[in-house]
N, C-alpha and C positions, 0 to 999 in steps of 0.2 A: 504493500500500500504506500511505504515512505523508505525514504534513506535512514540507514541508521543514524540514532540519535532525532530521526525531525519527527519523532511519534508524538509525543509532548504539543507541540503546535500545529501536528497533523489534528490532531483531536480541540483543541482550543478554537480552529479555524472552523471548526464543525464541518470537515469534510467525511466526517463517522456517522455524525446526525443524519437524519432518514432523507432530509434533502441533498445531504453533501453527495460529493461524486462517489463515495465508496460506503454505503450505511452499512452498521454494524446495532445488528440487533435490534432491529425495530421494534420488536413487541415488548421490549424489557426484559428478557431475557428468560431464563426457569424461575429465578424467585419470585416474581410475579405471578407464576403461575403456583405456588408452594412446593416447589423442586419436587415433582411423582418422581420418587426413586423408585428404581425399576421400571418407571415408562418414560426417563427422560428424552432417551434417543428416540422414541414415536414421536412426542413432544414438538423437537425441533426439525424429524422427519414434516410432521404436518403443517408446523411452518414457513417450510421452503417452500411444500406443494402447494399450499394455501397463496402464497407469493409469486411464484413462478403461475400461478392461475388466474392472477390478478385480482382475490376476491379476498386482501387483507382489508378490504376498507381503509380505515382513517391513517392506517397504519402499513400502507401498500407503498414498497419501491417502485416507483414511478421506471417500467423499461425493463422490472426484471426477467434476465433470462439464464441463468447461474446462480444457485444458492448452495455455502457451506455450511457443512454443520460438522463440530469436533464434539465428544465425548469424553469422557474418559469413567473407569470404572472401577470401584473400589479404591484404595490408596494408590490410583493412578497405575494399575497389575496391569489394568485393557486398557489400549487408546482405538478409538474408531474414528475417519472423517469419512464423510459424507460428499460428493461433490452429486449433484443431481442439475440438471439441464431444462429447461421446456421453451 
């Protein structure tokens, strides 16, 4: 998303923000939802598809057509990503 070190003012600049060129987590993330352990990777699975379908509402990437979703499980034992397309 940035050169190192320019994370800091990549995010300040709000190019993370749901309008900026790169959003990052537009629904607020799992704890908004009350972290479903055990159905977290469905979670961000639904998402993506929700996004990539264009029916997040208020909360839609305006163009998306690439969503990632990372995981990880138990003290970090499983890491999963996700890259899904539509």
């Amino acid at each position: 998303f940035c050169r190192r070190g320019e994370g800091g003012r990549f995010v300040e600049e709000g190019r993370a923000s749901l309008g900026g060129e790169k959003p990052v987590n537009p629904s607020g993330g799992l704890k908004s939802y009350g972290h479903p352990i055990g159905a977290t990777g469905v979670r961000m699975i639904y998402e993506l598809v929700t996004q990539l379908r264009g029916q997040a509402g208020e909360r839609q990437v305006q163009g998306a057509r690439v969503g990632l979703a990372h995981n990880l499980g138990g003290p970090g034992a499983v890491a999963c990503v996700s890259i899904l397309g539509g």
